[in-house]
C-alpha positions in Angstrom: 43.4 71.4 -27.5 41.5 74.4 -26.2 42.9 76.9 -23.5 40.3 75.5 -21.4 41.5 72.3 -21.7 45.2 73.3 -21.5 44.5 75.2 -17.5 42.9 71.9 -16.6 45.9 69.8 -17.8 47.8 72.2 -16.0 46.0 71.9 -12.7 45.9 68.3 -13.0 49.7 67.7 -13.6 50.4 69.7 -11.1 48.0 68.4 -8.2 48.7 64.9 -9.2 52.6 65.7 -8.5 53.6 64.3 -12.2 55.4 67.9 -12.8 56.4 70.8 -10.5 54.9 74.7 -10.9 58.2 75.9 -12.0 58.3 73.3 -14.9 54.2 74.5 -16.2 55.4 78.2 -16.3 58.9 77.2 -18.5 56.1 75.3 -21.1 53.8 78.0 -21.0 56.4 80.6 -21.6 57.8 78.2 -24.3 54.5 77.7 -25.4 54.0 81.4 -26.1 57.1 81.7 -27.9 56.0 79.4 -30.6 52.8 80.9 -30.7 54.5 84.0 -31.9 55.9 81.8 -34.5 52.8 80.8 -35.3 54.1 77.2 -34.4 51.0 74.9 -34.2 52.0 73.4 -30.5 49.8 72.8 -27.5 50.6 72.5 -23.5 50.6 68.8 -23.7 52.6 68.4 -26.2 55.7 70.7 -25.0 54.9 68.5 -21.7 55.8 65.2 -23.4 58.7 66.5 -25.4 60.4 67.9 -22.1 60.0 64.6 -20.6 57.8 66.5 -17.5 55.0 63.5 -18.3 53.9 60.9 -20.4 51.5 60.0 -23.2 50.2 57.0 -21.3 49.7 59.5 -18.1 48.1 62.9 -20.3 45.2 60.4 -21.7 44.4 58.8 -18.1 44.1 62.7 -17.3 42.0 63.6 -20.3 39.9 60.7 -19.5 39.4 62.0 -15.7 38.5 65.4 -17.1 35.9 63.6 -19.5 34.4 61.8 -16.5 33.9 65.5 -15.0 32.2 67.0 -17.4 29.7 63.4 -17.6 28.9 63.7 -13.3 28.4 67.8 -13.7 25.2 67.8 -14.6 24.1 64.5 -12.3 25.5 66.9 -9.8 23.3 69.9 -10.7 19.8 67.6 -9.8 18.6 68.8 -5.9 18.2 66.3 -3.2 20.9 63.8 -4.4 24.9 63.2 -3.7 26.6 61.5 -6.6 28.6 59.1 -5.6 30.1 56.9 -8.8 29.3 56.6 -12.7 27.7 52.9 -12.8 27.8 53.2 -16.6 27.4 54.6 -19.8 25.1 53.5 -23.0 24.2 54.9 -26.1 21.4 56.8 -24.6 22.2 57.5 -21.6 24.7 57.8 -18.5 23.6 56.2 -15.1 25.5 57.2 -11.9 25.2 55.6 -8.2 24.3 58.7 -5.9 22.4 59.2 -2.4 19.3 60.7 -2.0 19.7 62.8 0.7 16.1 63.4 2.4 15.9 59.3 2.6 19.5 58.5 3.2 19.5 55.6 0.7 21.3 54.4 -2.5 19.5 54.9 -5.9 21.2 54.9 -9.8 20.3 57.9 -11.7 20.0 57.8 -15.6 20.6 61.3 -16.8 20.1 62.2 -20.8 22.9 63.6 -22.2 22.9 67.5 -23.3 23.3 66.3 -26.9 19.9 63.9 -26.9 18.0 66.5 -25.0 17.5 68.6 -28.3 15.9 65.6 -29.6 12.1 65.9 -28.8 11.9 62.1 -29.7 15.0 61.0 -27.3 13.4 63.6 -24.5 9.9 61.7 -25.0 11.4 58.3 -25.4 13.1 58.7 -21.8 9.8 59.9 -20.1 7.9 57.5 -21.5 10.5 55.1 -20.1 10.0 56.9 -16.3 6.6 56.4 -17.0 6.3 52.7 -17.9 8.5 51.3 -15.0 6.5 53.8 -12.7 3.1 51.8 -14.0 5.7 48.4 -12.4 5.1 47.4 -8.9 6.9 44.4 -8.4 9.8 42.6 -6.8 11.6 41.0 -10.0 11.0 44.8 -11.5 13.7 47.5 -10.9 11.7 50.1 -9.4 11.2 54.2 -10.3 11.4 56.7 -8.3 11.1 60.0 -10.2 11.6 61.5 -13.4 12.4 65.2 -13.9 14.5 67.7 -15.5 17.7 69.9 -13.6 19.9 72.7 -15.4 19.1 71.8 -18.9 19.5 68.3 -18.3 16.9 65.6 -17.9 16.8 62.6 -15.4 15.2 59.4 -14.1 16.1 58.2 -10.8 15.7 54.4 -9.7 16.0 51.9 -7.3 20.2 50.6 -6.9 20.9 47.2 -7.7 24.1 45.9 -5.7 24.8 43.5 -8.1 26.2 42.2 -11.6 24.1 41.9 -15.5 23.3 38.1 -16.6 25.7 39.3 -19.4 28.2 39.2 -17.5 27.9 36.0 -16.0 28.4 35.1 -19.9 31.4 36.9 -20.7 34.4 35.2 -22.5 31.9 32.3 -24.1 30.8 31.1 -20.1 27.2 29.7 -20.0 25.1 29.2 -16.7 24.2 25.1 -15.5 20.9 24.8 -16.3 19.9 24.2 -12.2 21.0 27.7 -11.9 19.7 29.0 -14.8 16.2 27.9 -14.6 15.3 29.9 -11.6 17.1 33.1 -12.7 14.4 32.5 -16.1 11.7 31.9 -13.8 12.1 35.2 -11.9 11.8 37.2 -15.2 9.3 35.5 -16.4 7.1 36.4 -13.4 8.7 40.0 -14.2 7.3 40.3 -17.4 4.0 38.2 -17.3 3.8 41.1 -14.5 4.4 43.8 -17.0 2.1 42.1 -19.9 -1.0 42.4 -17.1 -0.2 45.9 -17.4 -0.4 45.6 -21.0 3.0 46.5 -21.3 5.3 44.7 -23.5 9.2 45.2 -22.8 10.6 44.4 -26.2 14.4 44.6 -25.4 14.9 41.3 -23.0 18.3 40.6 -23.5 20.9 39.4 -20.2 22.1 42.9 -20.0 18.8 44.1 -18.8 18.4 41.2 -16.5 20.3 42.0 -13.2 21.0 40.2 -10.1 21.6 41.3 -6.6 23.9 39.8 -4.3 21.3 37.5 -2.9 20.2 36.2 -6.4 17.5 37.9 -7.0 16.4 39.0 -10.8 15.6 42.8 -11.6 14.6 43.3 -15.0 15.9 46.9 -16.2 15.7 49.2 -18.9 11.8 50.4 -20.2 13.5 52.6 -22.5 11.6 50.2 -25.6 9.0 49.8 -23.6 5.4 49.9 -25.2 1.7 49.9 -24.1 0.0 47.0 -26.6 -2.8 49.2 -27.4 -0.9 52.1 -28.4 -1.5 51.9 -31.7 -0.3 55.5 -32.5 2.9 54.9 -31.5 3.3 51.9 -33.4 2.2 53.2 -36.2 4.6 55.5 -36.4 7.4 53.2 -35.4 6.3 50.5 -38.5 8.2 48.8 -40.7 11.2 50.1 -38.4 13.4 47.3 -36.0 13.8 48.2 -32.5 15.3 45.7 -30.1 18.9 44.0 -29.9 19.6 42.0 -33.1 20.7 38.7 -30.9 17.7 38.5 -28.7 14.9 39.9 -31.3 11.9 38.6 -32.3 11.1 38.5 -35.9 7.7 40.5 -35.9 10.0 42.9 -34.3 12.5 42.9 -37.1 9.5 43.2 -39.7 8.3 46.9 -38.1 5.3 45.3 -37.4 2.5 46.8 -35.6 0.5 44.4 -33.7 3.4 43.2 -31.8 2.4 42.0 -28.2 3.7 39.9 -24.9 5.0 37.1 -27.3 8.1 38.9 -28.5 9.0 39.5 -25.2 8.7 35.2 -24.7 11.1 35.1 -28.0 13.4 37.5 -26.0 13.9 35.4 -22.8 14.0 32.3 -25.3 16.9 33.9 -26.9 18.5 34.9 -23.6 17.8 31.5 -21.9 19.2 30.1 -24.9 22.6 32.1 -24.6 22.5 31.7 -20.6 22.8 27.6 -21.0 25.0 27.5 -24.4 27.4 30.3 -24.1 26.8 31.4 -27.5 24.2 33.8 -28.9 21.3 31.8 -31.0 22.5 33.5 -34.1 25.3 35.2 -35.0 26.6 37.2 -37.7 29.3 39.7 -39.3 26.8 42.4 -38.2 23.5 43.2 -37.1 21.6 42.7 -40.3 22.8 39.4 -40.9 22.2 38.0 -36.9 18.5 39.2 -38.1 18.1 37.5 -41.5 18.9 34.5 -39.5 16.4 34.9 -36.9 14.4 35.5 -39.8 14.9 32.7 -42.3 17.9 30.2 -40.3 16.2 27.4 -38.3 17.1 27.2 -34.7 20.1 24.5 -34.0 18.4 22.8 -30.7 20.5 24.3 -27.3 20.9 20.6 -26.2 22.4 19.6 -28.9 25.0 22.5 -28.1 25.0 22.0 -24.7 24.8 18.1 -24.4 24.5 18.4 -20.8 21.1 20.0 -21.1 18.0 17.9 -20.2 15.6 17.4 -23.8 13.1 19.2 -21.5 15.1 22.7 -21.5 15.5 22.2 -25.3 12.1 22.0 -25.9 10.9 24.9 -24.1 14.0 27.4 -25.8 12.3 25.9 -29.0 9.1 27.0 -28.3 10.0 29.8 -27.1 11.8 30.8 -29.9 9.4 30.0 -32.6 9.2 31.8 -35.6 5.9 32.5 -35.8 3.9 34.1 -32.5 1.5 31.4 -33.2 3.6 28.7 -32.5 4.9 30.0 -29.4 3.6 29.7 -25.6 0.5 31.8 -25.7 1.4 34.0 -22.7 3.9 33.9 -20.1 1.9 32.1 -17.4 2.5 28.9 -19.6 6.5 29.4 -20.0 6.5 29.4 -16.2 4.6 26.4 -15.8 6.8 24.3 -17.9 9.9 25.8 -16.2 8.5 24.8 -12.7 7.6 21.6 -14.3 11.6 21.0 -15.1 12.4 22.5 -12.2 10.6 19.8 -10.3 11.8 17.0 -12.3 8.7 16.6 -14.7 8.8 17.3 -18.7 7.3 20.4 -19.8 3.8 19.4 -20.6 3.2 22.2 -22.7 6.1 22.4 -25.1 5.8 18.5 -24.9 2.6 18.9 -26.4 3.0 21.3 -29.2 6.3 19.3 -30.0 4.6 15.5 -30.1 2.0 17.8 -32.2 3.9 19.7 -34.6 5.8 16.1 -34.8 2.2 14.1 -35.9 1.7 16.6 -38.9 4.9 16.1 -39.9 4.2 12.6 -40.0 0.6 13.0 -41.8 2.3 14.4 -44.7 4.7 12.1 -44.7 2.0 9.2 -45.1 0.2 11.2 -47.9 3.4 11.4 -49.9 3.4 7.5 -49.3 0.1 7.1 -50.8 0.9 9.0 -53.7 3.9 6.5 -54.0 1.4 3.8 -54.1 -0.5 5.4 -57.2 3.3 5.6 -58.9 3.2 9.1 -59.0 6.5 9.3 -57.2 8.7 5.7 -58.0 12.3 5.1 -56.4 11.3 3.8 -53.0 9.2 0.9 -51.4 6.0 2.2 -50.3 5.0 -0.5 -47.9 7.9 -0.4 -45.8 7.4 3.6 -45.8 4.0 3.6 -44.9 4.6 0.8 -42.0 7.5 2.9 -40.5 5.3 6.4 -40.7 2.5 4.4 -39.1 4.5 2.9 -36.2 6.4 5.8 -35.5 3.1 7.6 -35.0 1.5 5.0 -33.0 4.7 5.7 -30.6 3.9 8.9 -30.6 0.3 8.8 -29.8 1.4 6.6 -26.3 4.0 9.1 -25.5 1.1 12.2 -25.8 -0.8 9.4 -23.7 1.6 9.1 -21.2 2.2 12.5 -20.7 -1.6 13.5 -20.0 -1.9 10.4 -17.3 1.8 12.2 -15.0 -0.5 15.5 -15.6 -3.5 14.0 -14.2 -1.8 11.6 -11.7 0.4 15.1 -10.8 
């Protein structure tokens, strides 16, 4: 431990009443006795032999005098008061503090010291000002201003009194599906907002969903954030994954370049799928294999995990959360429809639709393979009774497509 670190032990102890003056200056003197000696020894640890304090007591003071040095530069930015660290990330630290000339709360994501050598992490976090800045909307946390104060660089933002989606989900808890589907509906509308900005989010996961004390949805975090025609930036970003492995999107996984508002669908699949399950869609011994299986694993159905689900929520997730961007809901706008649909009591026309589809083609080339039975190519079964069953169950099909377009007309 440093002497720095040693005066500020010292002040701590002290000021918290866990030892008295008199007792510092006898392990300091002691201390430089064995330093004479060339004793390896430090201040805390002649404070723990002498009994003065405890292990479990010098680390919650070490810990207070890393939580210093983290609000010292939020400090150093004019105009604001900070108030509380809200949290900490990889990339970033975000404190609750007041700006002054307004009077009102705000959260203020400062860079570390350490990232702001990084051109790349410096630009990332701009960029990230600048996207959510481009975002006027009420489902949208909103920006404020992005600048740079003693070294350090910062991005201040609207407060959200509130709690993360992800932890509503904590300890394996899932969300009924009457409360979950508006929470879904409100970031869709976030993002089909962002996609007519031609933005695509590409990290919608329940941490970056939050909800204020009055249950309304603010989707956080632009710090993946990426214009759809920017095709500079994702060409140097190819063949590289950047998202969360539980909520990704294969074309994401692939690095590839022509990603656009459909990954961002797969995300909120994946998180809607968690929100009404409790569990993850797919899961792994780390983050490579959670992606293979987004990759190659077919999707086990959420109502068959949750068999309190309605077959309409499970169809949506599904199409959601197609592999392919092709077989997914072509923009947002038609994810909210089918969720309003549900939310009104009605099946999901949509998903319905690609499902009774997808379902037909499955059954044509079941019938072919029952032809070539006929021809012997294939022996072991009867083919009449094959073709009979293939040709009923698709006639079923056919009324229930049928029905569904007469409630769409009728509604």
């Amino acid at each position: 431990m440093s002497v720095a670190d040693d005066s500020q032990i010292a002040r701590l102890v002290v000021e918290r009443k866990l030892c008295s003056p008199n007792e510092i200056d006898l392990a300091r003197t002691e201390l430089k006795a064995r330093a004479a000696k060339k004793n390896g020894v430090c201040l805390r640890d002649l404070l723990i032999e002498h009994g003065f304090v405890t292990q479990s007591q010098l680390d919650r003071l070490s810990r207070s005098i890393d939580d210093d040095s983290m609000y010292r530069p939020a400090q150093q930015i004019p105009g604001f008061q900070v108030l509380s660290k809200l949290g900490q990330g990889a990339m970033a630290v975000v404190f609750k503090a007041k700006q002054l000339s307004l009077v009102r709360m705000v959260a203020i994501k400062v860079l570390p010291k350490r990232l702001s050598e990084n051109p790349e992490f410096v630009e990332r976090f701009y960029r990230e000002g600048r996207a959510a800045a481009r975002l006027n909307h009420p489902h949208i946390v909103q920006a404020f201003d992005v600048g740079e104060a003693g070294g350090y660089h910062y991005f201040v933002m609207e407060f959200i009194d509130g709690q993360t989606v992800y932890e509503l989900l904590t300890d394996g808890r899932r969300i009924e599906e009457a409360k979950a589907i508006p929470l879904i509906l409100q970031s869709a509308r976030s993002l089909e907002h962002a996609h007519r900005q031609s933005l695509i989010h590409r990290d919608v996961k329940p941490k970056n969903l939050m909800i204020t004390k009055d249950g309304v949805v603010k989707l956080a975090d632009m710090g993946l954030a990426r214009e759809m025609g920017d095709y500079a930036t994702a060409a140097a970003e190819a063949g590289r994954a950047y998202g969360t492995p539980y909520y990704i999107s294969p074309e994401q996984i692939r690095g590839e370049i022509t990603i656009d508002a459909r990954a961002d669908i797969y995300g909120l699949g994946a998180t809607f799928y968690h929100m009404v399950t409790g569990k993850v869609p797919f899961d792994g011994t780390n983050p490579s294999a959670v992606m293979h299986k987004h990759l190659k694993d077919p999707l086990i159905p959420a109502d068959h995990v949750n068999h309190e689900l309605s077959a309409g929520i499970g169809e949506i997730i599904e199409v959601m959360m197609a592999k392919s961007p092709d077989d997914r809901y072509p923009s947002m706008t038609e994810v909210i429809s089918d969720l309003e649909s549900v939310a009104k009591g009605e099946p999901p026309f949509l998903a319905r639709q690609k499902y009774d589809h997808e379902l037909l083609e499955t059954l044509a080339v079941g019938t072919k393979s029952s032809d070539r039975l006929t021809d012997g190519t294939a022996p072991g079964h009867s083919p009449k009774i094959s073709v009979q069953w293939v040709i009923g169950i698709g006639l079923l099909l056919v009324l229930s497509v049928l029905f569904n377009l007469i409630q769409a007309v009728v509604s």
